[in-house]
C-alpha positions in Angstrom: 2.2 -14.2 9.6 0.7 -11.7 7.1 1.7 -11.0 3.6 1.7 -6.9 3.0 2.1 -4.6 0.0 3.2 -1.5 0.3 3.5 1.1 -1.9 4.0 4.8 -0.2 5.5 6.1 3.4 5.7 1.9 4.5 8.5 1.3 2.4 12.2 1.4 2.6 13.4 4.8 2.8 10.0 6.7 3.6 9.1 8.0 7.1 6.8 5.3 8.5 9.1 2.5 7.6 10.3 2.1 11.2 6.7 0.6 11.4 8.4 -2.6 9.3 11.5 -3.0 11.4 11.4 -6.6 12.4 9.5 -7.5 9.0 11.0 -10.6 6.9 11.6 -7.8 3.4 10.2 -10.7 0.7 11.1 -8.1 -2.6 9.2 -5.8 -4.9 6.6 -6.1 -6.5 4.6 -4.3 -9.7 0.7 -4.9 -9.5 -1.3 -5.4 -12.6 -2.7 -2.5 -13.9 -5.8 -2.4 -11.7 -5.6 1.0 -9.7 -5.1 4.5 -9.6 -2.6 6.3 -7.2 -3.4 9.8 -6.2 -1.4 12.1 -4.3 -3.0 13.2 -0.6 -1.0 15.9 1.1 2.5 13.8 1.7 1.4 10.3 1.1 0.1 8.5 -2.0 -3.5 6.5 -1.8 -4.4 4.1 -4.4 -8.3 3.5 -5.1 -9.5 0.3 -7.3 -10.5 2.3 -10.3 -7.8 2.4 -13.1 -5.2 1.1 -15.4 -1.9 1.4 -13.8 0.2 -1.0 -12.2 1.5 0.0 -8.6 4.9 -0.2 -7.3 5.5 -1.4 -4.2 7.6 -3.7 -1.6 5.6 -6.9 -0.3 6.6 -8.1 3.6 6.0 -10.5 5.7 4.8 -9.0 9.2 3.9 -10.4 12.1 -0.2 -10.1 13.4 1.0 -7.2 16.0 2.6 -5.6 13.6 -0.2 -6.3 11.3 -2.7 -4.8 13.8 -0.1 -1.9 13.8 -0.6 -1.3 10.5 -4.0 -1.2 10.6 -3.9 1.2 13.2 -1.7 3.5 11.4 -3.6 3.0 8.1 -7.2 3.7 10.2 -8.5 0.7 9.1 -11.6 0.3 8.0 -12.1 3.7 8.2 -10.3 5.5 6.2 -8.9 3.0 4.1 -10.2 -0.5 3.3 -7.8 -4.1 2.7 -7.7 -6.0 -0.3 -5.6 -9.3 -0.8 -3.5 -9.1 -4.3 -1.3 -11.5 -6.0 2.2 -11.1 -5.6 5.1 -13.5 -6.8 5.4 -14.4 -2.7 1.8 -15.1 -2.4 -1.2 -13.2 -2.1 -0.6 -10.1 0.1 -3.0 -7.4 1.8 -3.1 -3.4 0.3 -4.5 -1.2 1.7 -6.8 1.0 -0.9 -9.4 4.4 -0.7 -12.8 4.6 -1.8 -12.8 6.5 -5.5 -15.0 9.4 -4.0 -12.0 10.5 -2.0 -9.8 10.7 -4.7 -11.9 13.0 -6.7 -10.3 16.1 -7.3 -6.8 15.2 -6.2 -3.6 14.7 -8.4 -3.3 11.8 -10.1 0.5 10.0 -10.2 1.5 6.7 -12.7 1.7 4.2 -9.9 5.2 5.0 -8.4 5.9 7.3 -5.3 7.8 8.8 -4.8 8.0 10.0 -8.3 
């Protein structure tokens, strides 16, 4: 089993959360003030340059559905995994490179606003 954070259209509510049906939900979670989010199109992406803290929801999924989510997230090409520390353990996020933020609109770490 795999620890995940997520922090855009993966949590509850949003319109890739069917991807976490059958996930154990472990609770929210606020990172520390490491990241930027930025808004692309209808989704947020968060890159490793920043100050903000990220909202999010931390699950447990299964290595399917982990390889699902990789899938959906293009992993590694589009976006790249980092493990964080959550108050369930350390959990995977997925995060941009800076250079694709560049030019795009900046949001405090929440999203949907």
């Amino acid at each position: 089993m795999n620890r995940v954070f997520v922090y855009g259209t993966l949590k509850r509510g949003q319109r890739n959360y069917r991807f976490m049906r059958g996930a154990e939900y472990m609770g929210d979670h606020r990172t520390e003030k490491l990241y930027s989010m930025y808004e692309f199109d209808d989704y947020p992406a968060v890159c490793l340059r920043g100050c903000h803290a990220i909202r999010g929801e931390v699950y447990r999924v299964s290595d399917r559905q982990f390889r699902l989510l990789d899938d959906l997230e293009w992993y590694p090409h589009y976006y790249q995994r980092i493990e964080i520390p959550t108050t369930w353990g350390d959990a995977w996020m997925y995060i941009v490179e800076f250079e694709l933020c560049h030019g795009r609109r900046q949001i405090p770490g929440s999203w949907p606003e």
